[in-house]
C-alpha positions in Angstrom: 2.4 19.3 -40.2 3.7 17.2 -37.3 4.9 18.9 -33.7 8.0 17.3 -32.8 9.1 18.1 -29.1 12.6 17.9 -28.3 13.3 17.6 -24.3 16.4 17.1 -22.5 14.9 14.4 -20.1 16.6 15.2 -16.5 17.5 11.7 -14.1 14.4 10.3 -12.2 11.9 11.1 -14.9 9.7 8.4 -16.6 9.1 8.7 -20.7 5.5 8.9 -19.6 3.0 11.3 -18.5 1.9 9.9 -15.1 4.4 9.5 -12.2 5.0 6.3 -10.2 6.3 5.5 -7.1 9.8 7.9 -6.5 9.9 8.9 -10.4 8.4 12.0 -11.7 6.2 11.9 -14.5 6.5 14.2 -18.3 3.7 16.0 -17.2 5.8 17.7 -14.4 7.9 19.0 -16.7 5.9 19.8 -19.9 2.1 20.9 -20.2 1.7 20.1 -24.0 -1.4 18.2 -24.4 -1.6 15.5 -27.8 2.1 14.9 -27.7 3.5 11.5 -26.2 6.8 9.9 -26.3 8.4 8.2 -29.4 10.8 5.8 -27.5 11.6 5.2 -24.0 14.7 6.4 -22.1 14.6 4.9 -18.3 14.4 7.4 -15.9 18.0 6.6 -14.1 19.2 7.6 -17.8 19.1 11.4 -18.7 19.1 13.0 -22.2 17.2 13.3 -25.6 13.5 12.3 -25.1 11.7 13.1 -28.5 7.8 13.6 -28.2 5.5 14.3 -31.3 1.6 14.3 -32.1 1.3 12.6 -34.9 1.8 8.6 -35.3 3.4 7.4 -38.6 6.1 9.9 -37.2 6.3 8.6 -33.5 6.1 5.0 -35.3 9.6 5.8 -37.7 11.3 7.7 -34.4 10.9 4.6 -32.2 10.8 1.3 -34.9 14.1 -0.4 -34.7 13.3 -1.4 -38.8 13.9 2.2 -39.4 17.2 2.0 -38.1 17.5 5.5 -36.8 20.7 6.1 -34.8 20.8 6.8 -31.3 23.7 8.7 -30.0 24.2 7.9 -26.2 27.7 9.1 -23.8 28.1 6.5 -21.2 30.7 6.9 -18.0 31.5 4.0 -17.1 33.5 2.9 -14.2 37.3 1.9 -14.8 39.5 3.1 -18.1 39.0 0.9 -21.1 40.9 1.1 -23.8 40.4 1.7 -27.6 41.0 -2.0 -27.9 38.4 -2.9 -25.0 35.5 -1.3 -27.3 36.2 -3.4 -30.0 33.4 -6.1 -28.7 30.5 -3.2 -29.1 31.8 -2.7 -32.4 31.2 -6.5 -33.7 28.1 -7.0 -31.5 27.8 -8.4 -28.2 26.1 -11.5 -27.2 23.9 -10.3 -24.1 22.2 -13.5 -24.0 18.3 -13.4 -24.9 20.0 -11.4 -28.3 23.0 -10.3 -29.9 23.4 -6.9 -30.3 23.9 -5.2 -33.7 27.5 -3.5 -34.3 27.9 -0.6 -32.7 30.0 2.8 -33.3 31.7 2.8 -30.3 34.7 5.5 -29.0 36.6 6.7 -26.1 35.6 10.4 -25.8 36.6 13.5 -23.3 33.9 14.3 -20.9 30.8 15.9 -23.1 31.3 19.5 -22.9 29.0 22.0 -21.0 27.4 18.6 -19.7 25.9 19.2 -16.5 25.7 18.2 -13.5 23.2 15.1 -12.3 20.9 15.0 -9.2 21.8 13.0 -7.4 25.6 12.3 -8.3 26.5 9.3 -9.3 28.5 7.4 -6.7 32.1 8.7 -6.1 35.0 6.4 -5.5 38.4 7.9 -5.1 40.2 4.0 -6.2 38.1 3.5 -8.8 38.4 5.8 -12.3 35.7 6.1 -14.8 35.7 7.9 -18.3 33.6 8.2 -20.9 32.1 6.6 -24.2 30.1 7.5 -27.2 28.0 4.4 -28.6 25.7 4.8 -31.4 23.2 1.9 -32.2 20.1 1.2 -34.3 18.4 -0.5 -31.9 16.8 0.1 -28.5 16.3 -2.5 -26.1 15.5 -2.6 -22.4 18.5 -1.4 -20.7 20.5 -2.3 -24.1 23.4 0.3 -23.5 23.6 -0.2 -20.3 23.8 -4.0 -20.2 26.7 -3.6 -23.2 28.7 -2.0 -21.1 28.8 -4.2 -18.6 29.3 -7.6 -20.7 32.4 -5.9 -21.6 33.6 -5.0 -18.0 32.7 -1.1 -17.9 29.5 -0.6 -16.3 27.7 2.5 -16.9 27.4 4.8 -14.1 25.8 7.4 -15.5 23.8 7.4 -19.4 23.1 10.8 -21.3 21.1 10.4 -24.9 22.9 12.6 -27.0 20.6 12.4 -30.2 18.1 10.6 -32.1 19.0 10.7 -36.1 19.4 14.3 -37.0 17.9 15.8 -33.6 20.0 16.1 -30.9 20.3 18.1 -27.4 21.8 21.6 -29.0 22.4 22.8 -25.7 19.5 22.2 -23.7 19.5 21.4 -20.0 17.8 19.2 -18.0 14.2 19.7 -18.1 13.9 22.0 -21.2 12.5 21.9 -24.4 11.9 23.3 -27.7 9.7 22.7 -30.3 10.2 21.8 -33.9 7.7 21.7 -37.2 8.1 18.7 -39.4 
């Protein structure tokens, strides 16, 4: 029986054990030896991190061929409108690939979300609001640079869940343990 560990990765964190530079590390937040990371979430990007001890597992969590969706809420800076997400939901060409088609909708701020440290920048001129994308892939920086292509960069990226598992109320830095 796999361990599958499900951790609401808090901002400035790494999807690895060992820290670098100004990010912290997994390992100061969870002391579970034999588990690592299936997939990467950057560490300016907060949310589901999914780690397990078992390979062919870790392997069908993180393989883009197995076409598991990731569930992501993006604010972005400006308003777009239902309209202006219709790019996502065809693919967009980010230039060294296209992405697939994404489900892609304006949604209400996530509830209970809470709050990041540090902040994201603040600027009284400029609105922002919030989207739910859901893709099957998982490039570098994918969400991120969709965002942008289509005029609403991100300013702050939460992963809401991975296939069937998803955060279920847990806050930054926690984590709960599942048998598979």
């Amino acid at each position: 029986m796999a361990r599958l560990i499900l951790f609401n990765k808090p901002y400035g964190v790494l999807s690895q054990f060992t820290p670098e530079g100004r990010w912290q590390g997994l390992r100061d937040h969870l002391a579970l030896p034999g588990v690592y990371a299936a997939g990467r979430l950057d560490a300016d990007s907060e949310g589901l991190l999914i780690l397990t001890d078992d390979g062919p597992t870790q392997a069908r969590i993180a393989d883009p061929r197995h076409k598991l969706p990731k569930t992501y809420w993006a604010q972005v800076e400006g308003a777009p409108a239902d309209a202006d997400l219709e790019p996502l939901r065809r693919g967009v060409d980010l230039g060294d690939f296209v992405t697939r088609p994404a489900g892609a909708r304006i949604i209400a701020e996530p509830p209970s979300l809470w709050p990041r440290n540090p902040p994201i920048r603040f600027r009284a001129n400029i609105p922002t609001a919030w989207i739910e994308l859901v893709i099957a892939e998982g490039k570098n920086r994918q969400v991120r640079r969709m965002t942008a292509k289509v005029g609403f960069p991100t300013l702050r990226l939460i992963r809401a869940a991975v296939g069937e598992w998803n955060l279920n109320g847990l806050q930054p830095g926690q984590w709960k343990e599942l048998h598979v």
